[in-house]
Biotite code that builds the C-alpha atoms (Angstrom):
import biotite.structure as struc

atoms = struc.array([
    struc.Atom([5.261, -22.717, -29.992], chain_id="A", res_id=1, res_name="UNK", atom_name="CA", element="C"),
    struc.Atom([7.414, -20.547, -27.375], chain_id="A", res_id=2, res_name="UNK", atom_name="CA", element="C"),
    struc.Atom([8.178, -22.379, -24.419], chain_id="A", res_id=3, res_name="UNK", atom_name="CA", element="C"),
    struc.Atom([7.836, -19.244, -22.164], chain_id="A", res_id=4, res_name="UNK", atom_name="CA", element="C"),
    struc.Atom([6.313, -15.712, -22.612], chain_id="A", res_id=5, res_name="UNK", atom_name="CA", element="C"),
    struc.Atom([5.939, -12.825, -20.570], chain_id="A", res_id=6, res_name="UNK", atom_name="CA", element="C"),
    struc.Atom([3.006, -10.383, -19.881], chain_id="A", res_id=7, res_name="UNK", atom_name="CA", element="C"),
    struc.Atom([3.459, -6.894, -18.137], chain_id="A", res_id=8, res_name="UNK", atom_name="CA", element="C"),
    struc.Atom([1.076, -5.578, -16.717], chain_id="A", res_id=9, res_name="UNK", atom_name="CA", element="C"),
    struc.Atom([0.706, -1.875, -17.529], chain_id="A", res_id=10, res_name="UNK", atom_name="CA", element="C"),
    struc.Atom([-3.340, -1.292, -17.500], chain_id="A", res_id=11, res_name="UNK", atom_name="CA", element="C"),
    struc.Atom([-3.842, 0.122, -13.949], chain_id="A", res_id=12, res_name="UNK", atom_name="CA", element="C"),
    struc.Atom([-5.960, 3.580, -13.831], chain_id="A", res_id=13, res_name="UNK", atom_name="CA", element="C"),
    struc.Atom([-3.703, 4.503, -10.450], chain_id="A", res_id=14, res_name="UNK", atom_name="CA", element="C"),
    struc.Atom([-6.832, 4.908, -8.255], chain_id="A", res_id=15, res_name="UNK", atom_name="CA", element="C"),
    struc.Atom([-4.341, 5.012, -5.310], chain_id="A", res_id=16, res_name="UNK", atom_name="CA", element="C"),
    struc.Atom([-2.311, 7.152, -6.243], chain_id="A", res_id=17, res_name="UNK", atom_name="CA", element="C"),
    struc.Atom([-3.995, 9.542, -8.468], chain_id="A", res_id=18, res_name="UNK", atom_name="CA", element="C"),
    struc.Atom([-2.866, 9.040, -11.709], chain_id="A", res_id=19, res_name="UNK", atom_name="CA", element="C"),
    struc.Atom([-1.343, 6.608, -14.279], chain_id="A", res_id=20, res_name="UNK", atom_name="CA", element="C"),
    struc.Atom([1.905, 5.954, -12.861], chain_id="A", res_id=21, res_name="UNK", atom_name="CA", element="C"),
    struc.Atom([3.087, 2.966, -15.556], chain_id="A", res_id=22, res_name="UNK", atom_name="CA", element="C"),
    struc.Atom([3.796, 5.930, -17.678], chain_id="A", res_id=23, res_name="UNK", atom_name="CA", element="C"),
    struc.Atom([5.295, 8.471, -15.489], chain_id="A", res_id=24, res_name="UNK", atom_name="CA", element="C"),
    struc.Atom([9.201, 9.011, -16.750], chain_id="A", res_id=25, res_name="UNK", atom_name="CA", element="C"),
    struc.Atom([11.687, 8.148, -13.978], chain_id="A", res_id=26, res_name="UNK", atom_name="CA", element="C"),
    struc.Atom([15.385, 8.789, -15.293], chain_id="A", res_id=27, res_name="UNK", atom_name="CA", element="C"),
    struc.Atom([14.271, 9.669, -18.400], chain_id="A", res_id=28, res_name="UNK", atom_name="CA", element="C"),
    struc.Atom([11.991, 6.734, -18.941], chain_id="A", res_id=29, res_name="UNK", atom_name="CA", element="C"),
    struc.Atom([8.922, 5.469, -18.559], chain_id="A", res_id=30, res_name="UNK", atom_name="CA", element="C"),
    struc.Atom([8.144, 3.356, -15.588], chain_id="A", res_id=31, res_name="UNK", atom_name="CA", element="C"),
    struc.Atom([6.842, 0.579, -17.426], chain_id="A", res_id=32, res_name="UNK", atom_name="CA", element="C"),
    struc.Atom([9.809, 0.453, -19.973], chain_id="A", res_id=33, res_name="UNK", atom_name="CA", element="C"),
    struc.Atom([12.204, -0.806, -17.366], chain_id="A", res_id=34, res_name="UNK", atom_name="CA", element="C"),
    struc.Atom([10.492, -4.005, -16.453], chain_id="A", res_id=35, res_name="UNK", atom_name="CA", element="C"),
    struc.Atom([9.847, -4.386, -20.727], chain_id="A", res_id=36, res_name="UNK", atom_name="CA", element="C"),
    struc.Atom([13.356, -3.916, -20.996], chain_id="A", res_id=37, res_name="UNK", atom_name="CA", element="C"),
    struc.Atom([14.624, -6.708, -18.850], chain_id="A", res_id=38, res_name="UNK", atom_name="CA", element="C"),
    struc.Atom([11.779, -9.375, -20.234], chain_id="A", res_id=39, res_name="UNK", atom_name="CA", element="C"),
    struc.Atom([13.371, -8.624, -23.763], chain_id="A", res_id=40, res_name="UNK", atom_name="CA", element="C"),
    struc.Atom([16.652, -9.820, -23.031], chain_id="A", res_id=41, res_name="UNK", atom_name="CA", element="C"),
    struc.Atom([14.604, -13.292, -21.687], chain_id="A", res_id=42, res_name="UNK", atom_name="CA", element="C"),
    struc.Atom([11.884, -14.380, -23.230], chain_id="A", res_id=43, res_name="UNK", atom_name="CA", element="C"),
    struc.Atom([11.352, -14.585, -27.009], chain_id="A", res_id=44, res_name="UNK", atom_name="CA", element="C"),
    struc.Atom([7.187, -13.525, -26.824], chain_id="A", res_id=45, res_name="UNK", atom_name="CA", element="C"),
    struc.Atom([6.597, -10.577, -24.611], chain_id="A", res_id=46, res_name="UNK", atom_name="CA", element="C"),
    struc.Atom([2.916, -8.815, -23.699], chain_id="A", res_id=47, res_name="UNK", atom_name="CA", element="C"),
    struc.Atom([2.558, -5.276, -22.659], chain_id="A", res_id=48, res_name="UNK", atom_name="CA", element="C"),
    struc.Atom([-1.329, -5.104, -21.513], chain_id="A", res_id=49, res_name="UNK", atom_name="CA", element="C"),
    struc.Atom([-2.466, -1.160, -21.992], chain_id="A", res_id=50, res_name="UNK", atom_name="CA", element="C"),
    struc.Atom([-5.069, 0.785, -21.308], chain_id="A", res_id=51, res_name="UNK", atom_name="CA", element="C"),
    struc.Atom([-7.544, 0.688, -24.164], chain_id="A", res_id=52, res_name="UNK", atom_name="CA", element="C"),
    struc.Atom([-7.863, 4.184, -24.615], chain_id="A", res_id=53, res_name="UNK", atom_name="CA", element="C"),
    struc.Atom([-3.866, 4.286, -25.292], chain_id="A", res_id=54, res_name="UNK", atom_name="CA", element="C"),
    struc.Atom([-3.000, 1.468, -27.015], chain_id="A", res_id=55, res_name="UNK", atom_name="CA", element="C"),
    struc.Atom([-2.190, 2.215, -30.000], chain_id="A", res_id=56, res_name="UNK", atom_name="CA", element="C"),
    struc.Atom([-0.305, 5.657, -28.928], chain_id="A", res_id=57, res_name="UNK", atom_name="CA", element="C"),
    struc.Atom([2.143, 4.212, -26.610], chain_id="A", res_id=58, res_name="UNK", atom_name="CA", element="C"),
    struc.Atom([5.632, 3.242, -27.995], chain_id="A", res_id=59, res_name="UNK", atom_name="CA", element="C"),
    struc.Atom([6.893, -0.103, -27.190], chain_id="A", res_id=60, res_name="UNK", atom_name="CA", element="C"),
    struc.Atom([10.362, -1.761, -28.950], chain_id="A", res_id=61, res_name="UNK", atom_name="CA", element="C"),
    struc.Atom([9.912, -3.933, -31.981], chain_id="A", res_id=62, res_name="UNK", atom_name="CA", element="C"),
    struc.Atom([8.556, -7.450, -30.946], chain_id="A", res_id=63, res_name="UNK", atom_name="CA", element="C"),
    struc.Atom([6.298, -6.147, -28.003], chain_id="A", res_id=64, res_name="UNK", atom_name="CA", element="C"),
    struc.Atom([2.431, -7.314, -28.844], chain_id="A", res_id=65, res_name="UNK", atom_name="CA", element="C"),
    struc.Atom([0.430, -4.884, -27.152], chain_id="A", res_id=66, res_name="UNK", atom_name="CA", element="C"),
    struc.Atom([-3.062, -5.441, -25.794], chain_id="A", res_id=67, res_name="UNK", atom_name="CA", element="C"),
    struc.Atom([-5.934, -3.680, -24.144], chain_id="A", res_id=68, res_name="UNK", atom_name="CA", element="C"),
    struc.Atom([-6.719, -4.779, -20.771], chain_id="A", res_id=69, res_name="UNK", atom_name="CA", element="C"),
    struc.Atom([-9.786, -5.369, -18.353], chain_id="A", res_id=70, res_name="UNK", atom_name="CA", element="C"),
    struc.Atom([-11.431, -3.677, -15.265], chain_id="A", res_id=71, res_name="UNK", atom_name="CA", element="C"),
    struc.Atom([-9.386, -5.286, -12.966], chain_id="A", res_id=72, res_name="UNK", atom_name="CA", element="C"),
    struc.Atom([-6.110, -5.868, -12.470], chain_id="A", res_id=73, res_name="UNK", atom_name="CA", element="C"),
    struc.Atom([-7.189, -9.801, -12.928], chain_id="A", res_id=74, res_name="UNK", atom_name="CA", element="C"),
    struc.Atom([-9.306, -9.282, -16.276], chain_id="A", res_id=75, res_name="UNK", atom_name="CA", element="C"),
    struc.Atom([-6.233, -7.538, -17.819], chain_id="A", res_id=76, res_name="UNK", atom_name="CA", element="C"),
    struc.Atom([-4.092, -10.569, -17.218], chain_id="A", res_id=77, res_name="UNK", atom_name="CA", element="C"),
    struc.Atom([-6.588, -12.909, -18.519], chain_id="A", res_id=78, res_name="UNK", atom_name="CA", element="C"),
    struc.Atom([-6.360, -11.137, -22.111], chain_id="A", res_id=79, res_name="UNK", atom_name="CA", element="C"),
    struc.Atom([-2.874, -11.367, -21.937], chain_id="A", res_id=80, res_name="UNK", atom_name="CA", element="C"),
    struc.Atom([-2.445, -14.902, -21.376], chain_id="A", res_id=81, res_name="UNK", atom_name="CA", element="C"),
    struc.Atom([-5.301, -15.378, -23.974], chain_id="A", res_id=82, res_name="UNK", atom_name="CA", element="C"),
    struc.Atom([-2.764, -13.767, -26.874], chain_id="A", res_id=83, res_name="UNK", atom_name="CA", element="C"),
    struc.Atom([0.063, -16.384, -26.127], chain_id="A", res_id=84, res_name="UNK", atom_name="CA", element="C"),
    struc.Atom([0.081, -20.605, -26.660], chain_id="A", res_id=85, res_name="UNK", atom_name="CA", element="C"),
    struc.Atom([3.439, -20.652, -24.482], chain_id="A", res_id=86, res_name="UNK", atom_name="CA", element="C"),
    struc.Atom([3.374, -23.417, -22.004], chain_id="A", res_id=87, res_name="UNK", atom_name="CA", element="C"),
    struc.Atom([4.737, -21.330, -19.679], chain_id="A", res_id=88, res_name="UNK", atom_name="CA", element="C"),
    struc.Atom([3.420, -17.565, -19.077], chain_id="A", res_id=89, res_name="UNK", atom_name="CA", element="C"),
    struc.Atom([5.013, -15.251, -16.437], chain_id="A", res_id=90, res_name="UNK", atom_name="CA", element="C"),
    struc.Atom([3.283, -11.907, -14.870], chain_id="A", res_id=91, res_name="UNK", atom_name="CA", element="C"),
    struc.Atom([4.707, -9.259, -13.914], chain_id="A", res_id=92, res_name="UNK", atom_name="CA", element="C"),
    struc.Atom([3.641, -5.522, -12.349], chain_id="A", res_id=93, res_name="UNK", atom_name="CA", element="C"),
    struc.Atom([5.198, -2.547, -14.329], chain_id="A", res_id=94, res_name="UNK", atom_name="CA", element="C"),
    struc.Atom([5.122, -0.881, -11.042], chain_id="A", res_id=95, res_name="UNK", atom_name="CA", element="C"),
    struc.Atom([7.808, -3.191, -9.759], chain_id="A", res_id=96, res_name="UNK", atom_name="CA", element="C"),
    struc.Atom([10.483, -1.736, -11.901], chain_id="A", res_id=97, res_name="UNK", atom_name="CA", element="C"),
    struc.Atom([13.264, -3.438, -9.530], chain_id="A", res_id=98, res_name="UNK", atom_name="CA", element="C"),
    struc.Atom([12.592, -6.768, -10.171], chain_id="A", res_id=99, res_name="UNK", atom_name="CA", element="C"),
    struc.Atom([15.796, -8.750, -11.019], chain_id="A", res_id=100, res_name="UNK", atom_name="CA", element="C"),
    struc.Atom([16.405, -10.881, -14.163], chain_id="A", res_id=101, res_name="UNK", atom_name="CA", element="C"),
    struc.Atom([17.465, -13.405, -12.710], chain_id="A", res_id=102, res_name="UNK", atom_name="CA", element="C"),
    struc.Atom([13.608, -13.264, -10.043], chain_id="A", res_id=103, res_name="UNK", atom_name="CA", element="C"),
    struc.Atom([11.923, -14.054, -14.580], chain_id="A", res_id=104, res_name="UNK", atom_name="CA", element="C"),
    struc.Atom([14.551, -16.573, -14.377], chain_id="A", res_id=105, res_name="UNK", atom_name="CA", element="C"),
    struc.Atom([13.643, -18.781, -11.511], chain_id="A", res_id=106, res_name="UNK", atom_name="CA", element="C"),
    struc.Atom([9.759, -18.450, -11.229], chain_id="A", res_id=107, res_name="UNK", atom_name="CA", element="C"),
    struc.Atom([9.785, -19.677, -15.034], chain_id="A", res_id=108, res_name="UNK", atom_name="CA", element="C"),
    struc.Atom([11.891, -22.938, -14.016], chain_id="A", res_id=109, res_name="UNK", atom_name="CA", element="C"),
    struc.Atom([8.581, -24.739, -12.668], chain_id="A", res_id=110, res_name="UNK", atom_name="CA", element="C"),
    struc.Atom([10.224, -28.065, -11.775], chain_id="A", res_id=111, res_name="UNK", atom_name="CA", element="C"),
    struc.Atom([7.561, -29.458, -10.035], chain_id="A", res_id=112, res_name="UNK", atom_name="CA", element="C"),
    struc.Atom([5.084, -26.772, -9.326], chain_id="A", res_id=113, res_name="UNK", atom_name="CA", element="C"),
    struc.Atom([2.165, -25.805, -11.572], chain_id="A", res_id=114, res_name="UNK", atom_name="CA", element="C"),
    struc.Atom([3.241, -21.845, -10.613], chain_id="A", res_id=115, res_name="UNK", atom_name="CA", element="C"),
    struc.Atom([6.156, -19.719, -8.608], chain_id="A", res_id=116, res_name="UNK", atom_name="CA", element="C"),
    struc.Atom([5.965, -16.951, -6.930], chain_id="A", res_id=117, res_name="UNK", atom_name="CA", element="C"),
    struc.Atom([8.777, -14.318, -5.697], chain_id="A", res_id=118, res_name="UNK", atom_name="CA", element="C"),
    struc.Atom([8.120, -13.673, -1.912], chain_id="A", res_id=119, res_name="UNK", atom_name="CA", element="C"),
    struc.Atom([9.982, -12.802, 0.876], chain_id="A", res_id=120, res_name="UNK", atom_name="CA", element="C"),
    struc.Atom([9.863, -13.419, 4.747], chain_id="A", res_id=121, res_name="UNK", atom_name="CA", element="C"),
    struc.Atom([8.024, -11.236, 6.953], chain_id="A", res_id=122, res_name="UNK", atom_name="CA", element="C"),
    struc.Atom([10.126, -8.424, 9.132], chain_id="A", res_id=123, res_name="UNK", atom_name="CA", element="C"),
    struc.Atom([7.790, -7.194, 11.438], chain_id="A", res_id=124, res_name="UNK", atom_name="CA", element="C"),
    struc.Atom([5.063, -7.939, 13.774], chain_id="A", res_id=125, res_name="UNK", atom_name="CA", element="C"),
    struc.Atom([2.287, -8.518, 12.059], chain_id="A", res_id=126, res_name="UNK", atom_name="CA", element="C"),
    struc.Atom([-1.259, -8.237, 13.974], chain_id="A", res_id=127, res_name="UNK", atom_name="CA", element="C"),
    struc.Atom([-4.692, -9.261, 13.512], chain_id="A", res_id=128, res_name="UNK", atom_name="CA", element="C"),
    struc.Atom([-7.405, -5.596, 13.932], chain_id="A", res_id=129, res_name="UNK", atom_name="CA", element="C"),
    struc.Atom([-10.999, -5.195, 13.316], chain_id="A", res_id=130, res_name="UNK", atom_name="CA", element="C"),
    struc.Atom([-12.216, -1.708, 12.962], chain_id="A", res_id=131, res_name="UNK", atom_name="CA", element="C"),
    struc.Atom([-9.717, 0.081, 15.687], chain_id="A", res_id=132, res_name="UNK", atom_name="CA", element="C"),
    struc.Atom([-9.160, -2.752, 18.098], chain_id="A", res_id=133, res_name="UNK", atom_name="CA", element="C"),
    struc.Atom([-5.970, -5.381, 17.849], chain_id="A", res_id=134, res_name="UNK", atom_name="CA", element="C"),
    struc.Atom([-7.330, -8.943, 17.587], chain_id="A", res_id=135, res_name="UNK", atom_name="CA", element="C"),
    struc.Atom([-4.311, -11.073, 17.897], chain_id="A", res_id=136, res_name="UNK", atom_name="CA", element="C"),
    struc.Atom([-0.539, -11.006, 16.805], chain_id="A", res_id=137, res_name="UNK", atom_name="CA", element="C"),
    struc.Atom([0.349, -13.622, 13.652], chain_id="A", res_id=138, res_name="UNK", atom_name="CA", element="C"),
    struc.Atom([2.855, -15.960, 13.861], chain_id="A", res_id=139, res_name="UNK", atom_name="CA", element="C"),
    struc.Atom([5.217, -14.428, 11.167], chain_id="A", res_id=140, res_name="UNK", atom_name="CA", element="C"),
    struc.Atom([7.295, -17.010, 10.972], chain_id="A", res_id=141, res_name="UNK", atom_name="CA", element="C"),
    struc.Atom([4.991, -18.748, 8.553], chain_id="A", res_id=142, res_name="UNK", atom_name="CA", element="C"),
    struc.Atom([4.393, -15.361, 6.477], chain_id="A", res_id=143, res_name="UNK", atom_name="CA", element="C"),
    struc.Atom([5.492, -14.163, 3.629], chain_id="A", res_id=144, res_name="UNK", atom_name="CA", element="C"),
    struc.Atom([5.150, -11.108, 1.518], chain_id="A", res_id=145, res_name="UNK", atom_name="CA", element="C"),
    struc.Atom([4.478, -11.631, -2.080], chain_id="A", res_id=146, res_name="UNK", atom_name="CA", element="C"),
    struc.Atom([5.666, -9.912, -4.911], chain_id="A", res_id=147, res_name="UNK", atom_name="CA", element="C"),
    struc.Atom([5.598, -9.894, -8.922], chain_id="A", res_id=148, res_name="UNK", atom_name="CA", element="C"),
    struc.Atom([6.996, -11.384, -11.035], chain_id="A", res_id=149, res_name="UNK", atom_name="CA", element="C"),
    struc.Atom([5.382, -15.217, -10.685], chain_id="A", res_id=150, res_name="UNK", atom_name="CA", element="C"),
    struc.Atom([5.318, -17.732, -13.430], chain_id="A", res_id=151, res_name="UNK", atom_name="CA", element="C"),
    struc.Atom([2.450, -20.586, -14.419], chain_id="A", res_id=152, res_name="UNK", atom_name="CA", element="C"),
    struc.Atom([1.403, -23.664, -16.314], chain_id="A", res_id=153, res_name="UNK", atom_name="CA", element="C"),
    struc.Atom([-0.363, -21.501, -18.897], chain_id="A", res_id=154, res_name="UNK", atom_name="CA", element="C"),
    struc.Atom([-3.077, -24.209, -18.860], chain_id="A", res_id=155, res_name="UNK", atom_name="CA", element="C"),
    struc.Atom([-3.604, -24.038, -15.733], chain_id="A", res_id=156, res_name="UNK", atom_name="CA", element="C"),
    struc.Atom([-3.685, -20.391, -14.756], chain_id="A", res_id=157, res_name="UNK", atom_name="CA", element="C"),
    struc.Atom([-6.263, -20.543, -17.950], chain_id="A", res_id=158, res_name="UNK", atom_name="CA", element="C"),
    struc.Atom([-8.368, -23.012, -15.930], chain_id="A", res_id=159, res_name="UNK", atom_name="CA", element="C"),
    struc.Atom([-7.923, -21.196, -12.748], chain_id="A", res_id=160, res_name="UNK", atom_name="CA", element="C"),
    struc.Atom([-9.085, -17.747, -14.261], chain_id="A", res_id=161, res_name="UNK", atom_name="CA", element="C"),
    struc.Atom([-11.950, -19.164, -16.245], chain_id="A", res_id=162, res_name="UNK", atom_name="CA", element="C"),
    struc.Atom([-13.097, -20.621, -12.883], chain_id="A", res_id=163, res_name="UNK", atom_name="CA", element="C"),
    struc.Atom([-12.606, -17.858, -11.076], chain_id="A", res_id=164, res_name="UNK", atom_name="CA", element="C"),
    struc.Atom([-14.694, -15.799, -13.376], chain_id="A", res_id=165, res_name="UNK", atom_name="CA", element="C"),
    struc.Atom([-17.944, -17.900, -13.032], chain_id="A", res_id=166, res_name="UNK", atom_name="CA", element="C"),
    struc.Atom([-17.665, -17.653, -9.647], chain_id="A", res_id=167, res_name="UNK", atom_name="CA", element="C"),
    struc.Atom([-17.003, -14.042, -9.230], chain_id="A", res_id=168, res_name="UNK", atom_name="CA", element="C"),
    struc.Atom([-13.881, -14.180, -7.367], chain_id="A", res_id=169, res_name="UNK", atom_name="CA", element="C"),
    struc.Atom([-10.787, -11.942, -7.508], chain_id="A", res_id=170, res_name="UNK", atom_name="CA", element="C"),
    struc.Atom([-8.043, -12.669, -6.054], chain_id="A", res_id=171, res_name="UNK", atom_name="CA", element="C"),
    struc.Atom([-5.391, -10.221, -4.935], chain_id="A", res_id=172, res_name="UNK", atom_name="CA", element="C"),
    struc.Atom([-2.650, -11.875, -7.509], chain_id="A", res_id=173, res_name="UNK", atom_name="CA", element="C"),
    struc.Atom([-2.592, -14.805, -9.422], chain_id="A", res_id=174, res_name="UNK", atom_name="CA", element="C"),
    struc.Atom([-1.194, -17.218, -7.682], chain_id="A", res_id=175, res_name="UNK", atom_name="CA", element="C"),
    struc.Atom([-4.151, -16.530, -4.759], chain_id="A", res_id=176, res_name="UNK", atom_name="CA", element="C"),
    struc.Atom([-6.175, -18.529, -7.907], chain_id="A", res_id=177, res_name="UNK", atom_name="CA", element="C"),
    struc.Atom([-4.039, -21.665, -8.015], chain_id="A", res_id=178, res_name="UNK", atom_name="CA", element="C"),
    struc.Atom([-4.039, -21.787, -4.090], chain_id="A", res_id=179, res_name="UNK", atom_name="CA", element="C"),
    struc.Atom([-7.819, -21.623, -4.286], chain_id="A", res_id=180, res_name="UNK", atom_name="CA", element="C"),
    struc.Atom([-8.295, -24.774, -6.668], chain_id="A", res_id=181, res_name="UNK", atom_name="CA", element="C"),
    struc.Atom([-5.970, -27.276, -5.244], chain_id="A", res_id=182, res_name="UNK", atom_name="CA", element="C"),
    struc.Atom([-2.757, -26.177, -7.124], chain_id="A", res_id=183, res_name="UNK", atom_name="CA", element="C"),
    struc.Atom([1.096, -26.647, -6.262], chain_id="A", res_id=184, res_name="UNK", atom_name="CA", element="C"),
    struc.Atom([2.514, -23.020, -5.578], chain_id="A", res_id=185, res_name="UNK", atom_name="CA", element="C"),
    struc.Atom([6.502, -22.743, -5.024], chain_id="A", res_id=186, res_name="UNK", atom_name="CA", element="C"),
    struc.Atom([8.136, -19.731, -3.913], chain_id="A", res_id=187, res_name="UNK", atom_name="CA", element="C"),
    struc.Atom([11.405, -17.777, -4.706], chain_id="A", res_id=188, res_name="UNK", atom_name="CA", element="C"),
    struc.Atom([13.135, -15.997, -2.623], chain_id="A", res_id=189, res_name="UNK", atom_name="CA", element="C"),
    struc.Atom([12.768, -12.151, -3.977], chain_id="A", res_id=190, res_name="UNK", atom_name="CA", element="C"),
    struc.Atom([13.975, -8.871, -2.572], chain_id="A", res_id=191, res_name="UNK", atom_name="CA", element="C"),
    struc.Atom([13.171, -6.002, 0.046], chain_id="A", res_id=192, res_name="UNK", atom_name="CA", element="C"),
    struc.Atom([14.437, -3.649, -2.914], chain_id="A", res_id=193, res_name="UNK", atom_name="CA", element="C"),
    struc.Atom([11.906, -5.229, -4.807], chain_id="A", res_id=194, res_name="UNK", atom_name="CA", element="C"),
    struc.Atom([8.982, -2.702, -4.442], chain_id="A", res_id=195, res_name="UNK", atom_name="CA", element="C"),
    struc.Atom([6.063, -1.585, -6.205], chain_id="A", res_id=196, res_name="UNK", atom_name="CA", element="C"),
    struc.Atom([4.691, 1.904, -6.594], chain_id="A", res_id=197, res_name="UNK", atom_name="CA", element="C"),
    struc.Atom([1.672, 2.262, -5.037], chain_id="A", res_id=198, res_name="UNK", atom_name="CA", element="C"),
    struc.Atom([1.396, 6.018, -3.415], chain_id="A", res_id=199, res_name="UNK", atom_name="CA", element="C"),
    struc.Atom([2.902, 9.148, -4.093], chain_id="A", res_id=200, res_name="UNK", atom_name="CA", element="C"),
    struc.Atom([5.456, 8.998, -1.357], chain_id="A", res_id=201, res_name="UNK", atom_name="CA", element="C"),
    struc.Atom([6.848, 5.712, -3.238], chain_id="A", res_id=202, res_name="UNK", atom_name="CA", element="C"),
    struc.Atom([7.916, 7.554, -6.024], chain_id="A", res_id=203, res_name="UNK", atom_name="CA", element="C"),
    struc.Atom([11.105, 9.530, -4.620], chain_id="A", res_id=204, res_name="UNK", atom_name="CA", element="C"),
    struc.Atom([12.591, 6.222, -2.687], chain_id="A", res_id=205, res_name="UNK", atom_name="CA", element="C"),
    struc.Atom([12.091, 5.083, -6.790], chain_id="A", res_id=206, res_name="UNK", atom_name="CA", element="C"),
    struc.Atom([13.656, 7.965, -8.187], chain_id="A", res_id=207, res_name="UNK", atom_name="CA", element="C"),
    struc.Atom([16.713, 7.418, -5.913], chain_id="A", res_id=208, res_name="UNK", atom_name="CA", element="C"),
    struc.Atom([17.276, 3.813, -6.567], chain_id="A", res_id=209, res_name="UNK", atom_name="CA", element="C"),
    struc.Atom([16.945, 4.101, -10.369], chain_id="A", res_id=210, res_name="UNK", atom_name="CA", element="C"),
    struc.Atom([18.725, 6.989, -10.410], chain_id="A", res_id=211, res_name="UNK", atom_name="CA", element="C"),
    struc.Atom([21.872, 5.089, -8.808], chain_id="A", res_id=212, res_name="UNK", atom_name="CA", element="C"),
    struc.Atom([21.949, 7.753, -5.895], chain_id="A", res_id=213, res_name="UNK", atom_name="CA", element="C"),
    struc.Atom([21.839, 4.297, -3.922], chain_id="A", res_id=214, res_name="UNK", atom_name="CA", element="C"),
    struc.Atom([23.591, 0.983, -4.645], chain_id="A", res_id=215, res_name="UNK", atom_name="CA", element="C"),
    struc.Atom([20.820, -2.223, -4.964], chain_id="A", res_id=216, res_name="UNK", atom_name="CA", element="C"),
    struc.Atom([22.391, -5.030, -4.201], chain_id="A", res_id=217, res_name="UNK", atom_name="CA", element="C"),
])
């Protein structure tokens, strides 16, 4: 059995934005090749999960297992943890082509946590609003902003998404599903270059930082 395996997430139908942006080709490549490319060179079993209606059309190196995903964001991780018997599984968002190797690297090194997330601090003033009026201003000192990728107990995530099915609950990532039943969550400190594509206006920022026009550090 493979002590670790990865699943990308690559399923999304882009409501946001308006289209499915996991394939659009950035530098001559599709968006969710770069984040497949750099959990090659890690972990021996890697998941792409696909839209079903693509599946079988979309090319993937040799090794990949592709699988069809769910409704949401987490149904489609569910069947990708289901294809693996890893003790370890770590997710990741295609749209966060930026992640480092080395943010796979620590979030799969569990030491004493059943799952790790990559997060980082809060910048600004964050504040509290209901409809159009400001509530209060949150202590940001306490805050942080989480990003993919984060790594699990497979067993446990399992448990944690089973559970969270019969009680109809989604969270916004997976590690909101540990934090809900009682689970030990560590973080890792990720990166403000770390960002996802989520509207249109992301995509040239992208295009500029994977295009080496700017130096990530």
């Amino acid at each position: 059995m493979k002590e670790v395996a990865c699943v990308i997430l690559a399923a999304g139908e882009g409501k946001r934005i308006g289209f499915r942006k996991q394939f659009m080709e950035i530098c001559g490549k599709p968006l969710y090749m770069y984040s497949l490319e750099k959990a090659l060179k890690l972990f021996e079993e890697v998941i792409l999960v696909l839209p079903k209606d693509v599946l079988e059309r979309v090319p993937v190196p040799e090794g990949v297992k592709k699988v069809p995903g769910g409704k949401e964001r987490q149904d489609s991780v569910l069947q990708g943890i289901l294809e693996t018997e890893a003790e370890v599984v770590v997710i990741h968002d295609s749209a966060r082509p930026l992640a480092t190797e080395e943010m796979f690297r620590q979030v799969s090194l569990l030491g004493e946590f059943d799952g790790k997330v990559v997060a980082v601090p809060s910048r600004d003033t964050l504040k509290e609003v209901s409809g159009e009026t400001v509530l209060r201003t949150v202590d940001r000192s306490q805050v942080w902003i989480s990003q993919t990728p984060q790594g699990f107990k497979r067993k446990v995530l399992l448990e944690c998404h089973f559970r969270a099915r019969n009680e109809g609950f989604y969270g916004t990532d997976d590690a909101s599903l540990l934090e809900r039943y009682g689970y030990k969550v560590g973080v890792v400190l990720g990166s403000y270059w770390n960002v996802k594509v989520t509207y249109r206006e992301d995509i040239q920022f992208l295009e500029r930082l994977l295009c080496k026009e700017f130096h990530v550090p």
